[in-house]
Jmol script that loads the backbone (N, CA, C; Angstrom):
load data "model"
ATOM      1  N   UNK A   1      18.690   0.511  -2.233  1.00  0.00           N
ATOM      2  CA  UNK A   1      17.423  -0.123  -1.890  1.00  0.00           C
ATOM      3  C   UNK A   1      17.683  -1.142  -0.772  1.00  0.00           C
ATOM      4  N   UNK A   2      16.849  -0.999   0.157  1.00  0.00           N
ATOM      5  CA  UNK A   2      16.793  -1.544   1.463  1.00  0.00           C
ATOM      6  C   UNK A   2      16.650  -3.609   1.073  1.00  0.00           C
ATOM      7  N   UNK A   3      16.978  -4.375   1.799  1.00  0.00           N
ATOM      8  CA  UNK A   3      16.545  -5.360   1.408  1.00  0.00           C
ATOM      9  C   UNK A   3      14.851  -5.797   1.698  1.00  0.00           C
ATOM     10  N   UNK A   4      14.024  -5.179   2.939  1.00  0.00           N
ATOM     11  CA  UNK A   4      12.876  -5.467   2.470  1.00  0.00           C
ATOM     12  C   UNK A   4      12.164  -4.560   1.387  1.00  0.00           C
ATOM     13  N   UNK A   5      12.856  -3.293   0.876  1.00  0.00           N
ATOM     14  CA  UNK A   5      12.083  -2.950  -0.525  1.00  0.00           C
ATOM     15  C   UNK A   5      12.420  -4.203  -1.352  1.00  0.00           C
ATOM     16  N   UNK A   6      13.525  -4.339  -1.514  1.00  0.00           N
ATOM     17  CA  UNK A   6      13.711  -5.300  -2.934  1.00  0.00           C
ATOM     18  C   UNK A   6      12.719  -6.263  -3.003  1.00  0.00           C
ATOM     19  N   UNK A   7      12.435  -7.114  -1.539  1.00  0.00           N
ATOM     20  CA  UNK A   7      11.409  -8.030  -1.018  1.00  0.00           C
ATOM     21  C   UNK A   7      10.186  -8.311  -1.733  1.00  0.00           C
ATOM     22  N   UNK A   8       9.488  -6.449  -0.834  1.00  0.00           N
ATOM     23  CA  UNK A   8       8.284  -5.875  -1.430  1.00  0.00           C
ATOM     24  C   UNK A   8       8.120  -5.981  -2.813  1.00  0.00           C
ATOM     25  N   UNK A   9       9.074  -5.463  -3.702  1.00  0.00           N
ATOM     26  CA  UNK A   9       9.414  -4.695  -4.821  1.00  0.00           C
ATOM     27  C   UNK A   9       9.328  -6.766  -5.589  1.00  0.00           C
ATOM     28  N   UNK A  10       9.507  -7.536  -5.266  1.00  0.00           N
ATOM     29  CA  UNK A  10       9.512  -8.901  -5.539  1.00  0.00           C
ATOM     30  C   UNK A  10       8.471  -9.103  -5.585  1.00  0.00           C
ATOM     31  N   UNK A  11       8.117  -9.588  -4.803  1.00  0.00           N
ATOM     32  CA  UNK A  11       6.475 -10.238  -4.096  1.00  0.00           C
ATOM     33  C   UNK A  11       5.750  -9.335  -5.010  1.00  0.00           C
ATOM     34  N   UNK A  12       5.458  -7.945  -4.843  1.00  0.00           N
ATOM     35  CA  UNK A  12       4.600  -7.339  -5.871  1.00  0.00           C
ATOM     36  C   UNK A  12       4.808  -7.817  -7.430  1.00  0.00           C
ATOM     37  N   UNK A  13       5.380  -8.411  -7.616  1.00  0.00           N
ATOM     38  CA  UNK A  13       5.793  -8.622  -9.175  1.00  0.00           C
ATOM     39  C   UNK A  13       5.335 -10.132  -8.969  1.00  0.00           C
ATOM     40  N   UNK A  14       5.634 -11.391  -7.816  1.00  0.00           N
ATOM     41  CA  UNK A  14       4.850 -11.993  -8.345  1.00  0.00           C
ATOM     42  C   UNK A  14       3.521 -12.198  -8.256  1.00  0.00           C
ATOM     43  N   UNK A  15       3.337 -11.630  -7.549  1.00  0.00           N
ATOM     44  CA  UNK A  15       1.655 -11.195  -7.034  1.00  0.00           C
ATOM     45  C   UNK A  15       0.935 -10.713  -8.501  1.00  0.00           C
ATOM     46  N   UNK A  16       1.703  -9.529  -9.032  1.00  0.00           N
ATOM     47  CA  UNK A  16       1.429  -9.017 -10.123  1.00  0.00           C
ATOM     48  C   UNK A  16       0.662 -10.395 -11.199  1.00  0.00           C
ATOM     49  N   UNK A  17       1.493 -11.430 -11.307  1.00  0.00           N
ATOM     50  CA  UNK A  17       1.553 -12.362 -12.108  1.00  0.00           C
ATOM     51  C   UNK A  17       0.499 -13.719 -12.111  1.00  0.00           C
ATOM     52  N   UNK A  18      -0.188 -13.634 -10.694  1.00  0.00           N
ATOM     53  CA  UNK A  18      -0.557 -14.964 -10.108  1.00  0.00           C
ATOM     54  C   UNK A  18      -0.879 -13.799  -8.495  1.00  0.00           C
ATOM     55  N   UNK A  19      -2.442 -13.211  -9.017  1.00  0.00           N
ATOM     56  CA  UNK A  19      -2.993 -12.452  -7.996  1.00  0.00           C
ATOM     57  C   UNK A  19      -3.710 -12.742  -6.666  1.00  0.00           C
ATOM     58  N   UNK A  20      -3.999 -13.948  -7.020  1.00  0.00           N
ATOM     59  CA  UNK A  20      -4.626 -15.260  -6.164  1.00  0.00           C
ATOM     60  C   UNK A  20      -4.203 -16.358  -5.256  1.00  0.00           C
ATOM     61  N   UNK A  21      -2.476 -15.699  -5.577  1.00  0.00           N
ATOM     62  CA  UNK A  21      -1.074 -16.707  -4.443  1.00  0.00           C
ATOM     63  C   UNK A  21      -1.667 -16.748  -3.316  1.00  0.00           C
ATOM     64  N   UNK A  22      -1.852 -17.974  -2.629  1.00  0.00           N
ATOM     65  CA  UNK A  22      -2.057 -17.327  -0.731  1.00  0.00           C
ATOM     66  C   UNK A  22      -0.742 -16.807  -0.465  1.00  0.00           C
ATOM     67  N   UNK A  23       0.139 -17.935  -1.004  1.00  0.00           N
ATOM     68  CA  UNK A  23       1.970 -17.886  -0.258  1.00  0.00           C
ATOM     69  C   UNK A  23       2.147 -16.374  -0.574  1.00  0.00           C
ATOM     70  N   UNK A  24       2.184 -16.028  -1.595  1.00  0.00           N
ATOM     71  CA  UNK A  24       2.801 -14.730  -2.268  1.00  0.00           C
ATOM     72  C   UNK A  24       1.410 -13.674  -0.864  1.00  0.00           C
ATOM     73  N   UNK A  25       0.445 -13.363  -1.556  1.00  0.00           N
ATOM     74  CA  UNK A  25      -0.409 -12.948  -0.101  1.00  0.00           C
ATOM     75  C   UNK A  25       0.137 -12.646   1.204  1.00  0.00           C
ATOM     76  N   UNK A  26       0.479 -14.056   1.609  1.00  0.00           N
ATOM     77  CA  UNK A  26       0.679 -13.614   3.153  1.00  0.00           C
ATOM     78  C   UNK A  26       2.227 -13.535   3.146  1.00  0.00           C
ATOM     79  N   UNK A  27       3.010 -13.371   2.551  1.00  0.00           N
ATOM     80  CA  UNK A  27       4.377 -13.184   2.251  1.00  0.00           C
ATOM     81  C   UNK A  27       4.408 -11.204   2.368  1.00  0.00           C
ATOM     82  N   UNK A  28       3.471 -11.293   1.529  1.00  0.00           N
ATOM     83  CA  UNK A  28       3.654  -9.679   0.865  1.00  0.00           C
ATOM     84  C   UNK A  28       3.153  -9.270   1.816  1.00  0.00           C
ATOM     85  N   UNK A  29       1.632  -9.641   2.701  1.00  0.00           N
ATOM     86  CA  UNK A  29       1.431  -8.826   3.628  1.00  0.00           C
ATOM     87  C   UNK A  29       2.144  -8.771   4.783  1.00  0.00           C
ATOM     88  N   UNK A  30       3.111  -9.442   4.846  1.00  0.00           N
ATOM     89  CA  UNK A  30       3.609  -9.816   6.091  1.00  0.00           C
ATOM     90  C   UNK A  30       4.943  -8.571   6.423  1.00  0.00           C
ATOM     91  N   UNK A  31       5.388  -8.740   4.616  1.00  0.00           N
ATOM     92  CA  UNK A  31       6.338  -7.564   4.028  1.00  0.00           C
ATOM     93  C   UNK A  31       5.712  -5.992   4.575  1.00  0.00           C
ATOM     94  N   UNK A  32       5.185  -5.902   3.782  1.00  0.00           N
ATOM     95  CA  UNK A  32       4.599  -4.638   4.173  1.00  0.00           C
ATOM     96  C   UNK A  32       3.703  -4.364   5.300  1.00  0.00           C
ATOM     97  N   UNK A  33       3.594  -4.713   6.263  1.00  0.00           N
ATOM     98  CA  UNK A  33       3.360  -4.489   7.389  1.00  0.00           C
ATOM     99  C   UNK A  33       4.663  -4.190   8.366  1.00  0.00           C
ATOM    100  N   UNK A  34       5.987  -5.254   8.099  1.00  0.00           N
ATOM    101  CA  UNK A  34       7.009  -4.595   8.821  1.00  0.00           C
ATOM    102  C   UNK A  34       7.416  -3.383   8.383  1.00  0.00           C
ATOM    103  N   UNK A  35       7.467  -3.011   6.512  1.00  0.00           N
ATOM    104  CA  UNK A  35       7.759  -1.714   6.493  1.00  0.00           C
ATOM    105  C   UNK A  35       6.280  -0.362   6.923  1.00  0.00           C
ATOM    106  N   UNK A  36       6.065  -0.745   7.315  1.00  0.00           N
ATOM    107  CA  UNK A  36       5.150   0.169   8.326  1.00  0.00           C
ATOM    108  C   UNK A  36       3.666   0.600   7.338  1.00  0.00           C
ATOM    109  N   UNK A  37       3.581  -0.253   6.250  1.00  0.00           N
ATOM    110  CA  UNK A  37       2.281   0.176   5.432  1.00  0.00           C
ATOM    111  C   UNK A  37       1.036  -0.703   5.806  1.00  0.00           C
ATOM    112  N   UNK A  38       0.397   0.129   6.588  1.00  0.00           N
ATOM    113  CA  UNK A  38      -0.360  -0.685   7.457  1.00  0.00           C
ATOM    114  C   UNK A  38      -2.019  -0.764   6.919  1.00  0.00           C
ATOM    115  N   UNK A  39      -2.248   0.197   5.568  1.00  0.00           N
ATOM    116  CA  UNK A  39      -2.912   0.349   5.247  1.00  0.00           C
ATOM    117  C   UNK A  39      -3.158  -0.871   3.804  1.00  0.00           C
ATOM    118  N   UNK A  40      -1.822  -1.211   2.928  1.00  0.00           N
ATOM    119  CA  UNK A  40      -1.538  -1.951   2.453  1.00  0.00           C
ATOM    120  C   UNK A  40      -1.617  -3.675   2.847  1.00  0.00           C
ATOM    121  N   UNK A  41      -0.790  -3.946   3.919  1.00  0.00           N
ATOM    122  CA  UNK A  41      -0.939  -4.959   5.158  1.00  0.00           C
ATOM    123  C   UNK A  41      -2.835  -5.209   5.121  1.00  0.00           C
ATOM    124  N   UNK A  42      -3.257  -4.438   5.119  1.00  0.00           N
ATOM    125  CA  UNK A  42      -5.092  -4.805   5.798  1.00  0.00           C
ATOM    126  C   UNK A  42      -5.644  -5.155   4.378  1.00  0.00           C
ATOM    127  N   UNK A  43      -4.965  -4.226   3.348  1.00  0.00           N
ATOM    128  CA  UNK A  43      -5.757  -4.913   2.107  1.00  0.00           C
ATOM    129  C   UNK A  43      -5.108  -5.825   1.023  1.00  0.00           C
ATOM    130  N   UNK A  44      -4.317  -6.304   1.490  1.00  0.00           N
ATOM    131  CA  UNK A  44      -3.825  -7.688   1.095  1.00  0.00           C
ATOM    132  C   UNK A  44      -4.246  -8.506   2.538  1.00  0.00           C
ATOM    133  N   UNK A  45      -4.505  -8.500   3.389  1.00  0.00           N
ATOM    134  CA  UNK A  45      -5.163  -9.739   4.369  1.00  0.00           C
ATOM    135  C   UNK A  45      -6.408  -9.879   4.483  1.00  0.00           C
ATOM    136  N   UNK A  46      -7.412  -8.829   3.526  1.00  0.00           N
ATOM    137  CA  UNK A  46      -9.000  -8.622   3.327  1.00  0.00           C
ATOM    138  C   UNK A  46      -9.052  -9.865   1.928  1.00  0.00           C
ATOM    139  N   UNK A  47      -7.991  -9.513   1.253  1.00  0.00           N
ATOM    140  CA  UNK A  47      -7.815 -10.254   0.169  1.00  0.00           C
ATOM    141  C   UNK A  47      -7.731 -11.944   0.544  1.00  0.00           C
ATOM    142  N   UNK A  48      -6.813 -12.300   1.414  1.00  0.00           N
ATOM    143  CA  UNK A  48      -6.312 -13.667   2.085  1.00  0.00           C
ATOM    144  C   UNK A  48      -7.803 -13.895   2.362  1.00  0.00           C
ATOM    145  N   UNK A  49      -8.692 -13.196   3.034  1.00  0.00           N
ATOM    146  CA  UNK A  49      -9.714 -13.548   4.183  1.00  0.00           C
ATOM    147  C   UNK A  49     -10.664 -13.896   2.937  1.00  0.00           C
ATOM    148  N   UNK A  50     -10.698 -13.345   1.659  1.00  0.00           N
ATOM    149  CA  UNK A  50     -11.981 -13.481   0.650  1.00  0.00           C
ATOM    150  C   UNK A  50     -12.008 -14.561   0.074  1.00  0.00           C
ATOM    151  N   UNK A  51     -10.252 -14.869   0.091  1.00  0.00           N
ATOM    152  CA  UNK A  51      -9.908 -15.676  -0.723  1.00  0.00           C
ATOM    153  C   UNK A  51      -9.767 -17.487   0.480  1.00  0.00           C
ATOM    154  N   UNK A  52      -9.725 -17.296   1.486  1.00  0.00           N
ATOM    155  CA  UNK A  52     -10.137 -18.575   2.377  1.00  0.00           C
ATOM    156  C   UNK A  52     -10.549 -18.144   3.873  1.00  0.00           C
ATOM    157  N   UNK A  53     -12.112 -17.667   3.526  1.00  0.00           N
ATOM    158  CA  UNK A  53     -12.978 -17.230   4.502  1.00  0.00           C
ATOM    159  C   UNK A  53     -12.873 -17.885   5.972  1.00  0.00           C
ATOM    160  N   UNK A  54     -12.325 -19.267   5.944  1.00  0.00           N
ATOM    161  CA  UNK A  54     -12.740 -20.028   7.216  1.00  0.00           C
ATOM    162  C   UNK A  54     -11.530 -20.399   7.833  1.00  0.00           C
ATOM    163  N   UNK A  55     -10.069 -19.629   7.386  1.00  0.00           N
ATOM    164  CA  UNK A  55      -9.326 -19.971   7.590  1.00  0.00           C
ATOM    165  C   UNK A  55      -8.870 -18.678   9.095  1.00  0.00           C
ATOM    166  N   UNK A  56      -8.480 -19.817   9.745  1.00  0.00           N
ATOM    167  CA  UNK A  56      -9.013 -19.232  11.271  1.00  0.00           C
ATOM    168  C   UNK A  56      -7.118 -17.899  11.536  1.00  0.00           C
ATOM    169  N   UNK A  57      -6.239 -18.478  10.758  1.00  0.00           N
ATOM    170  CA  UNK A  57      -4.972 -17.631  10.635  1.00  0.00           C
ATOM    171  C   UNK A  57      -5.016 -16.114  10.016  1.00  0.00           C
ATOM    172  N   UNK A  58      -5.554 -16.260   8.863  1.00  0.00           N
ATOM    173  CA  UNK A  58      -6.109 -15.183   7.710  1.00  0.00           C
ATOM    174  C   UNK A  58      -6.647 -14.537   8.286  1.00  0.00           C
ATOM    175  N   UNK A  59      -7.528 -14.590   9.015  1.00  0.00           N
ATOM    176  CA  UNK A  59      -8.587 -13.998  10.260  1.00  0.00           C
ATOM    177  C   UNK A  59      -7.762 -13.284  10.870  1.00  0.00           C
ATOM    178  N   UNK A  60      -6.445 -14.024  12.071  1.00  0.00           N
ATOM    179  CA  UNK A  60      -5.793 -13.457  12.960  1.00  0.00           C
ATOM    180  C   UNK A  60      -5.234 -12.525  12.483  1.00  0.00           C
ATOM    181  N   UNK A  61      -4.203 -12.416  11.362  1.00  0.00           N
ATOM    182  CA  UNK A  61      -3.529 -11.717  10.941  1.00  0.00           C
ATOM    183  C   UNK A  61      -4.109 -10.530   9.654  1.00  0.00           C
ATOM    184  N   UNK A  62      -5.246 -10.825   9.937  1.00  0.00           N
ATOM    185  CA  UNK A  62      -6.446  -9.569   9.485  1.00  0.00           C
ATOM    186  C   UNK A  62      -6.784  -8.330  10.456  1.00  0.00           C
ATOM    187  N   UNK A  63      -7.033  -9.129  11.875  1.00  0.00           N
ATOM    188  CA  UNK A  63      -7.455  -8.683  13.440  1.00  0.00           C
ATOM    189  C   UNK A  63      -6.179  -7.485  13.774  1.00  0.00           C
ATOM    190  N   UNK A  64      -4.983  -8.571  13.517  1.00  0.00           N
ATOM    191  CA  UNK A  64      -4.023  -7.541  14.071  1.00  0.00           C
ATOM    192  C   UNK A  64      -3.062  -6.373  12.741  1.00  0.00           C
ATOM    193  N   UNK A  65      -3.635  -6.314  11.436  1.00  0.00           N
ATOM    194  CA  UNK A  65      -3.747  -5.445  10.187  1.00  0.00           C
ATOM    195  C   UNK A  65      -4.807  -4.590  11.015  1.00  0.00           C
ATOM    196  N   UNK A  66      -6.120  -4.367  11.097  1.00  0.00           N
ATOM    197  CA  UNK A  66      -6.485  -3.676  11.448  1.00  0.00           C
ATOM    198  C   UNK A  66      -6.898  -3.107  12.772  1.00  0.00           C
ATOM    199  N   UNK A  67      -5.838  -3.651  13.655  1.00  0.00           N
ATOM    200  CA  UNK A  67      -5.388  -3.406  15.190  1.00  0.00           C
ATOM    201  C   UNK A  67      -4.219  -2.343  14.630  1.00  0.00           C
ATOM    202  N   UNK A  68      -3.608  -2.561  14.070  1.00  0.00           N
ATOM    203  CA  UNK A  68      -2.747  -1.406  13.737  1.00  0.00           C
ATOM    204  C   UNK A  68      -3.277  -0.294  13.004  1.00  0.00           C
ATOM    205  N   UNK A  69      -4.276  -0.593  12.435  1.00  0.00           N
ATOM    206  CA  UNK A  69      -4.532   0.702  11.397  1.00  0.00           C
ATOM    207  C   UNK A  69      -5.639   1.431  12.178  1.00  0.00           C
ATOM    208  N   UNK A  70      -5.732   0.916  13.573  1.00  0.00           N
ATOM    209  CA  UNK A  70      -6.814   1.564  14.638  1.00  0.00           C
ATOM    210  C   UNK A  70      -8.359   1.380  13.998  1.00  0.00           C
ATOM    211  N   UNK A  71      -8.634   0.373  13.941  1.00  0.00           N
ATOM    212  CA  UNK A  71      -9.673   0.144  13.657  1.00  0.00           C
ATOM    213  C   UNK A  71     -10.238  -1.213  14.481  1.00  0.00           C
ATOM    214  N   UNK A  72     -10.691  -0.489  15.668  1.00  0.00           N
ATOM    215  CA  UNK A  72     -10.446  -1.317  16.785  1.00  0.00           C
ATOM    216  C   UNK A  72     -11.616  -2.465  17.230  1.00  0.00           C
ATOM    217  N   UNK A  73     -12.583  -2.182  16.885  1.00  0.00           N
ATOM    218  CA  UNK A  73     -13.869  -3.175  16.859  1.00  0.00           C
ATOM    219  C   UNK A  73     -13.852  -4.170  15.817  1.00  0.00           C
ATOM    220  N   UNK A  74     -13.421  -3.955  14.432  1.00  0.00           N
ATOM    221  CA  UNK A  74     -13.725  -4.434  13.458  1.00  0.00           C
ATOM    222  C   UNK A  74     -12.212  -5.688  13.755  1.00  0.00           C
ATOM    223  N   UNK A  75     -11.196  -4.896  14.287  1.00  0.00           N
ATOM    224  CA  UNK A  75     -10.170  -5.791  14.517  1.00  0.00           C
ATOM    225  C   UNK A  75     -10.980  -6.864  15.794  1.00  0.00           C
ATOM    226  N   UNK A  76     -11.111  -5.716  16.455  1.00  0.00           N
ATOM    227  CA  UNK A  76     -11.858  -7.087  17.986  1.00  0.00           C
ATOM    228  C   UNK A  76     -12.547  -8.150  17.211  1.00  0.00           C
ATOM    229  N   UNK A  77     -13.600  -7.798  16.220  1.00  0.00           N
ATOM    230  CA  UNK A  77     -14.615  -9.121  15.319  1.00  0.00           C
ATOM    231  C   UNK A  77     -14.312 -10.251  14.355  1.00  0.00           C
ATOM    232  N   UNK A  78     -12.920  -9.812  14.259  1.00  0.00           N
ATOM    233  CA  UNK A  78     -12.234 -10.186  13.277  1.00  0.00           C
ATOM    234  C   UNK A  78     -11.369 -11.716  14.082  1.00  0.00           C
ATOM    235  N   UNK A  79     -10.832 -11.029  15.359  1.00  0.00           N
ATOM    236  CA  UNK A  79     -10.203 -12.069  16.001  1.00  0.00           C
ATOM    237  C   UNK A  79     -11.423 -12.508  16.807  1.00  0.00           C
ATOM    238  N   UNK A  80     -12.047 -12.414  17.195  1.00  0.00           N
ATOM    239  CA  UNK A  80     -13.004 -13.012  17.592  1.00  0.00           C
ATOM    240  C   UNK A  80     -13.925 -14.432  16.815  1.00  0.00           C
ATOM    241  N   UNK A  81     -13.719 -14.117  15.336  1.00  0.00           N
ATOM    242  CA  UNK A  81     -14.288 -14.771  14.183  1.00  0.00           C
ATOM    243  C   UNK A  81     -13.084 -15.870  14.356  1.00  0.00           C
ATOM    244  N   UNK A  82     -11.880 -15.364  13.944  1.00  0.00           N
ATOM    245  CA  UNK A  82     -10.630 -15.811  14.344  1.00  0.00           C
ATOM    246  C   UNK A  82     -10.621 -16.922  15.206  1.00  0.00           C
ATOM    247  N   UNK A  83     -11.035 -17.093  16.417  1.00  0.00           N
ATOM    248  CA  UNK A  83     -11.414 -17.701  17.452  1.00  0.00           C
ATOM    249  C   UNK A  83     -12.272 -18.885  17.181  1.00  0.00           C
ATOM    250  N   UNK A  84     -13.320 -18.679  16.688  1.00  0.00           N
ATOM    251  CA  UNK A  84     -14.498 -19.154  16.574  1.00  0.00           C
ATOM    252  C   UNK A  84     -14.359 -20.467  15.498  1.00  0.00           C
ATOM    253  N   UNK A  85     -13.411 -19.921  14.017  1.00  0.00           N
ATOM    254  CA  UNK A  85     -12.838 -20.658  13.270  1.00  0.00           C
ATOM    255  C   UNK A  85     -11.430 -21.870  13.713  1.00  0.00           C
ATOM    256  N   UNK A  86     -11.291 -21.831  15.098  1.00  0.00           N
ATOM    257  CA  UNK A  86     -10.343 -22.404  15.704  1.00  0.00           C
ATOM    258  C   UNK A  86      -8.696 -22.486  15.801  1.00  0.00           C
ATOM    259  N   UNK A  87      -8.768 -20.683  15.344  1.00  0.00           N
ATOM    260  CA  UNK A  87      -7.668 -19.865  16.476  1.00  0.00           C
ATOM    261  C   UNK A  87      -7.370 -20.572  17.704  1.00  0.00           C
ATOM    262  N   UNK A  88      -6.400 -20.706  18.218  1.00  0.00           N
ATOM    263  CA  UNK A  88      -6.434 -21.618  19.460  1.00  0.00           C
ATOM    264  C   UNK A  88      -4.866 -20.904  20.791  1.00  0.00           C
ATOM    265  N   UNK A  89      -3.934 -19.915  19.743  1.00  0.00           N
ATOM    266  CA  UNK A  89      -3.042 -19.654  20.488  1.00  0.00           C
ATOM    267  C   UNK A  89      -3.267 -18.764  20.801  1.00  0.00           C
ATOM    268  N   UNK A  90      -3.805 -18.559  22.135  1.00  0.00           N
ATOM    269  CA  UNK A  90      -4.222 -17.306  23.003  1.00  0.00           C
ATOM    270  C   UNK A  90      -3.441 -16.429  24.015  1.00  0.00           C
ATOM    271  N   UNK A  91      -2.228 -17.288  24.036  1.00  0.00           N
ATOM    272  CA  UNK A  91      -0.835 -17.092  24.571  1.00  0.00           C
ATOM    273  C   UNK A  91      -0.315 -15.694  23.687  1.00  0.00           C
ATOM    274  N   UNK A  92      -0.503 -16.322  22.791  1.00  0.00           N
ATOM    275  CA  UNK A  92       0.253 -15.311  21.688  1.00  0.00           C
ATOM    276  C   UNK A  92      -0.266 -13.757  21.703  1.00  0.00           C
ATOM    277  N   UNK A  93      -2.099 -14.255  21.872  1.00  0.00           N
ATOM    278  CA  UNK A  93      -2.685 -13.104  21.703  1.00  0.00           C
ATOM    279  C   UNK A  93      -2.659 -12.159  22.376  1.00  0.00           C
ATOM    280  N   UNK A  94      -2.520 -13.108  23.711  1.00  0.00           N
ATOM    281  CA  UNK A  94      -2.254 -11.358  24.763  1.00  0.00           C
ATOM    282  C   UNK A  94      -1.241 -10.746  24.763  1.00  0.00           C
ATOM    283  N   UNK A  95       0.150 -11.538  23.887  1.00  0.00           N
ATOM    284  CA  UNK A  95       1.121 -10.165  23.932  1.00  0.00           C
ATOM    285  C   UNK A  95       1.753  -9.809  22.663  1.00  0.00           C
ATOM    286  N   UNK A  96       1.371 -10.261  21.478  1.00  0.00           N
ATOM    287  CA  UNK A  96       1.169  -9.991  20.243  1.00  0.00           C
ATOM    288  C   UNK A  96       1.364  -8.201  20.265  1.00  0.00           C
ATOM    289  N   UNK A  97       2.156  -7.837  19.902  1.00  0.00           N
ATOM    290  CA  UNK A  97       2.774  -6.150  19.795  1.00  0.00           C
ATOM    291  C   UNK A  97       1.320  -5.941  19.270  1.00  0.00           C
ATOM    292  N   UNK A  98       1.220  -6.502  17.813  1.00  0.00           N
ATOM    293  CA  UNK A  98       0.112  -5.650  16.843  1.00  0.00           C
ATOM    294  C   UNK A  98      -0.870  -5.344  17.465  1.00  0.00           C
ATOM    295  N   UNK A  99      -1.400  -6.160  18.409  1.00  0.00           N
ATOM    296  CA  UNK A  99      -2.377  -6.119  19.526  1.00  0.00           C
ATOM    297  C   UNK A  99      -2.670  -4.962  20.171  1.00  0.00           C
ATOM    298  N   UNK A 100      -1.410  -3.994  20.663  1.00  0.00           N
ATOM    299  CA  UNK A 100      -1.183  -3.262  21.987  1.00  0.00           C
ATOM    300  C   UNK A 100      -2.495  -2.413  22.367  1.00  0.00           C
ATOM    301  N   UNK A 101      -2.812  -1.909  20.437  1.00  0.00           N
ATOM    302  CA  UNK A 101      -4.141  -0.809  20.840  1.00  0.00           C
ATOM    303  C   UNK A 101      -5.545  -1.717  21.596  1.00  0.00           C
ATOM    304  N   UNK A 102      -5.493  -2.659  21.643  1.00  0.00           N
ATOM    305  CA  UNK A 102      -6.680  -3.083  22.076  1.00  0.00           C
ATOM    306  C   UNK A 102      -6.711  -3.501  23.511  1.00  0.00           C
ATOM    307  N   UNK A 103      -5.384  -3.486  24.363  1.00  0.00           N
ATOM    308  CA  UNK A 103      -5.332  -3.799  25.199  1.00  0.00           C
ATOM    309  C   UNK A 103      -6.500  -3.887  26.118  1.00  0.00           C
ATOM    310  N   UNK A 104      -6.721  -2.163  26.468  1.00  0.00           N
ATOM    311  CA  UNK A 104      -7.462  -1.882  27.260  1.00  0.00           C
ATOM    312  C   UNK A 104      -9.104  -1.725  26.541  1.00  0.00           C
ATOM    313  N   UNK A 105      -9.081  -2.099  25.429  1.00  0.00           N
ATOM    314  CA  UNK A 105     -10.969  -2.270  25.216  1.00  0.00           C
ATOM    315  C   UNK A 105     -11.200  -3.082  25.756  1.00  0.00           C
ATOM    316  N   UNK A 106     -12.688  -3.360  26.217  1.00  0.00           N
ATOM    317  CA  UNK A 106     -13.706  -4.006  27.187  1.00  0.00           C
ATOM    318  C   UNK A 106     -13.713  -5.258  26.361  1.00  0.00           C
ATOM    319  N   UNK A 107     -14.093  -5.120  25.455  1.00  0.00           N
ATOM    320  CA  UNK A 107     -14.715  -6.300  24.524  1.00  0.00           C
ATOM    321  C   UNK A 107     -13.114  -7.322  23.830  1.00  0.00           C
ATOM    322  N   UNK A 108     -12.145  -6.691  23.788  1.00  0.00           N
ATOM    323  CA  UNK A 108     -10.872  -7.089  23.669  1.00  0.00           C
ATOM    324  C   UNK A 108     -10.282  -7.956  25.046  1.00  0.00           C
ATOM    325  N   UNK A 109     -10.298  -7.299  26.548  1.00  0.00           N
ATOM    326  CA  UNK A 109     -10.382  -8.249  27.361  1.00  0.00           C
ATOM    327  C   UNK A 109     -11.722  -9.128  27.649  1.00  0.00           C
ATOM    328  N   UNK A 110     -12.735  -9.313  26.858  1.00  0.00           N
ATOM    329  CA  UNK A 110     -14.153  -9.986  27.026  1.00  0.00           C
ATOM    330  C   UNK A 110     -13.132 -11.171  26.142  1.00  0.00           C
ATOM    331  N   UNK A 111     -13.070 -10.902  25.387  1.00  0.00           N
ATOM    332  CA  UNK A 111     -12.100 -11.760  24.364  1.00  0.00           C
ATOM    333  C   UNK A 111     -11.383 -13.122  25.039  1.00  0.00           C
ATOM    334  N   UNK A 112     -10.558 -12.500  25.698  1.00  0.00           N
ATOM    335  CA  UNK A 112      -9.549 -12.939  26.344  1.00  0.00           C
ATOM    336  C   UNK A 112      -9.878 -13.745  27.677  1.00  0.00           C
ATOM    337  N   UNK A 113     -11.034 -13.123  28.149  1.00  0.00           N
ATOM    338  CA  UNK A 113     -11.905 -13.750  29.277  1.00  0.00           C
ATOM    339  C   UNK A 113     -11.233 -13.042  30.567  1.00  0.00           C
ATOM    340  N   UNK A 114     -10.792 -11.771  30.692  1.00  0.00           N
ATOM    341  CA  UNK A 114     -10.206 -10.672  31.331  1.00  0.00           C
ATOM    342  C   UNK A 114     -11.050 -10.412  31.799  1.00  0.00           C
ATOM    343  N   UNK A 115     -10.822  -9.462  33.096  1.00  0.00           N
ATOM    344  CA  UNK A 115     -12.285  -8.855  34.027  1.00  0.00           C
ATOM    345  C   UNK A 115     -11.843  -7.662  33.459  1.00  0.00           C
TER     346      UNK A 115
END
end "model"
wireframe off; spacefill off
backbone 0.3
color backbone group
């Protein structure tokens, strides 16, 4: 067993225990997004987002969960919300890997304040 299964294979157990962790949350999603479960990743950060709606990070790292899982508008609204909640590192955003699919949407460089 790889050391981020064991990780995963952790975090799910204490998650299991105390379902409502942010730490454990964004730990685990953070986990499983490097091992490539990107579908997992979006619904543990839907979870973060329910669980502290105005929190402008939870947001970001929601945007770019479902920037990877190609779900490309809902990611654009997401960081956009992101933004709005006072997201502020925009540096990051334009070269943020998770990002890449959105590069070239309209409303993704509207974002950014791109022509």
């Amino acid at each position: 067993m790889s050391q981020l299964d064991f990780d995963i294979e952790f975090f799910e157990h204490l998650l299991s225990r105390n379902e409502t962790s942010l730490e454990v949350l964004r730990i685990l999603a953070e986990l499983v997004s490097k091992k490539g479960q990107v579908k997992r990743a979006v619904d543990l950060d839907r979870r973060l987002v329910s669980l502290q709606p105005e929190d402008p990070l939870a947001r970001y790292n929601l945007g770019c969960s479902l920037a990877r899982a190609g779900h490309q508008q809902e990611a654009i609204d997401t960081l956009s919300r992101a933004i709005l909640l006072g997201y502020d590192d925009l540096g990051h955003l334009e070269v943020d890997p998770d990002l890449d699919s959105l590069r070239d949407h309209p409303a993704f460089r509207d974002l950014l304040g791109q022509d």
